[in-house]
N, C-alpha and C positions, 0 to 999 in steps of 0.2 A: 130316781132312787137316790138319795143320800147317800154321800161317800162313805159315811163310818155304816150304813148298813148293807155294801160293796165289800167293805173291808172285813165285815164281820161274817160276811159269805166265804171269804174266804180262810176266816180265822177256822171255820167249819171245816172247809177243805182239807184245809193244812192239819187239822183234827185226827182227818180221817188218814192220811198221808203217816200222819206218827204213827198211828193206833198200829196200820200195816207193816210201819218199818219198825217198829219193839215186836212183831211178831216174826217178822223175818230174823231178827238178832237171835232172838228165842230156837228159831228153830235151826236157827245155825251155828248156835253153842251146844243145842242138845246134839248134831251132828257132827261136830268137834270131839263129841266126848265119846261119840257111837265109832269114829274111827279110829280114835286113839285106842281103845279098848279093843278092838280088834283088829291092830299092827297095821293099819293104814296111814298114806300121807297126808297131812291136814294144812301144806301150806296153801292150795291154794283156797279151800272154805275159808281159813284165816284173812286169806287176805277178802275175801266177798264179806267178811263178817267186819271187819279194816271200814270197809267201803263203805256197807250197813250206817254202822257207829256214824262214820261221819258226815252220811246222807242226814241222817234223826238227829244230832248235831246242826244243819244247815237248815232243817226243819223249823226246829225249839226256835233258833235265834230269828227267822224272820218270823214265826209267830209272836214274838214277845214284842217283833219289833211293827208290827202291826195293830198288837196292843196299845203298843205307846201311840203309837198314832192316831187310835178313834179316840183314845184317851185325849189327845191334845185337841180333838175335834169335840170335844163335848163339855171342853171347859168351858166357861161364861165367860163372854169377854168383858174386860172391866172399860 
């Protein structure tokens, strides 16, 4: 198998890896807002929602950076 279509397997992956960690954020701001609303403490959801963020953050950027790479595998060489 060709490395850019290795890499595109895992562009998939990494797809699906977002899709669940924007649903985790989601359902850990609407939980944010279910405690606050009813006199609860929320530092430590905050901080898992912290964590969230910057998990789908470390996601995006090696996705893009996997991009550039079949990208560079698929240029013509001159």
């Amino acid at each position: 198998m060709p490395n850019a279509w290795k890499e595109c397997e895992d562009i998939a992956r990494i797809d699906e890896e977002i899709a669940a960690g924007q649903k985790r954020v989601a359902e850990r701001i609407h939980l944010i807002q279910w405690l606050m609303e009813n006199g609860h403490d929320t530092a430590e959801v905050r901080k898992q929602l912290q964590d969230d963020e910057q998990a789908l953050r470390n996601w995006r950027e090696h996705r893009l950076d996997l991009l550039e790479e079949v990208a560079r595998q698929e240029e013509p060489e001159l």
